[in-house]
N, C-alpha and C positions, 0 to 999 in steps of 0.2 A: 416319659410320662405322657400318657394317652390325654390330650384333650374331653375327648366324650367317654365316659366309663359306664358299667355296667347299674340300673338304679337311676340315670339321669332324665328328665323330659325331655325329648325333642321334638322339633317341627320336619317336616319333607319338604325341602326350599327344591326341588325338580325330580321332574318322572311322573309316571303316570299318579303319583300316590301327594302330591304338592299339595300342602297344604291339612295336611291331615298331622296331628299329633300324635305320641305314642311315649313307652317308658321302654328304653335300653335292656331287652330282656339278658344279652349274650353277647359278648364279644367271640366272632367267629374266628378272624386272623387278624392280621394288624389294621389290616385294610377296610373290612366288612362288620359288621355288628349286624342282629337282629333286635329291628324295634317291634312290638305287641299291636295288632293290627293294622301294622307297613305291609306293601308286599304280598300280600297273602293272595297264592295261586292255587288252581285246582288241583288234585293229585291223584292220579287212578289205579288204584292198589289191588293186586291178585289177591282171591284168597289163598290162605296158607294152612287146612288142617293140621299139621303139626303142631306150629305156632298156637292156633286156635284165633287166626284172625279172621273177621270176615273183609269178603271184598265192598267194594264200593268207588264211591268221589268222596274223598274230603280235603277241608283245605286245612294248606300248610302252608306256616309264614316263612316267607325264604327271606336271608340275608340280603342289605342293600348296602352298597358302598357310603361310606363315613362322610364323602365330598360333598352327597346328594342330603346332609342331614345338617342343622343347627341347632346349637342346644336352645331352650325353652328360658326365657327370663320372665320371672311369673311377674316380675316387679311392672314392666311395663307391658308385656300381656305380646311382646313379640321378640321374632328370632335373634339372638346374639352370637358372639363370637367371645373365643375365650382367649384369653393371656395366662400366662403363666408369673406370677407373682415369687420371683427368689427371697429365702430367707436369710438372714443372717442367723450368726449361729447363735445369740442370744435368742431369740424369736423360736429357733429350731430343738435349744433346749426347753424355752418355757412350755412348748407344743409337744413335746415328749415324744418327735418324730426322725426317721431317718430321710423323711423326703426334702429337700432342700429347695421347695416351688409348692405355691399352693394356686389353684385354678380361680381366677376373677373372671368377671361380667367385663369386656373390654367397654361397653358405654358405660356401664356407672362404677368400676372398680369394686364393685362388692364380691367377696367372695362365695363361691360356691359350695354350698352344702350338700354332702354327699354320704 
């Protein structure tokens, strides 16, 4: 079970981009996700008549590692860290779920909406 998933807020706790917020657009591999305006480098593109693309600079948000990121706890208005919360199977029935962990706020144990 992934910590940070696709949908969540996060903050950039290091790197050039610290301190800036964003929403988890993609998980790219286990390691990397892209968050919506993290990251975002220049990129200088050929034109392609076939395609029908023109050339130019535009920018494109690049993937940043998972390490460099903390999810958003809107309750106190800063970075948190997540625990994984296991169920019992009563709990897992009443939740009408196969996952047997649900993600909390490790300072205040509230769980995460997602």
């Amino acid at each position: 079970m992934n910590k940070i998933r696709k949908g969540d807020q996060v903050i950039v706790i290091a790197g050039r981009d610290k301190g800036k917020r964003g929403t988890v657009s993609r998980r790219v591999d286990e390691d990397h996700l892209v968050v919506d305006g993290v990251n975002v480098v220049k990129k200088h593109n050929k034109p392609n008549p076939l395609k029908g693309t023109t050339g130019g600079v535009i920018d494109k948000t690049m993937p940043i590692h998972q390490s460099n990121v903390a999810i958003f706890n809107p309750a106190t208005g800063k970075a948190d860290r997540v625990a994984i919360k296991l169920l019992d199977k009563a709990e897992q029935a009443a939740r009408k779920t196969k996952d047997n962990g649900v993600r909390v706020y490790k300072s205040s144990g509230a769980e995460i909406k997602a």
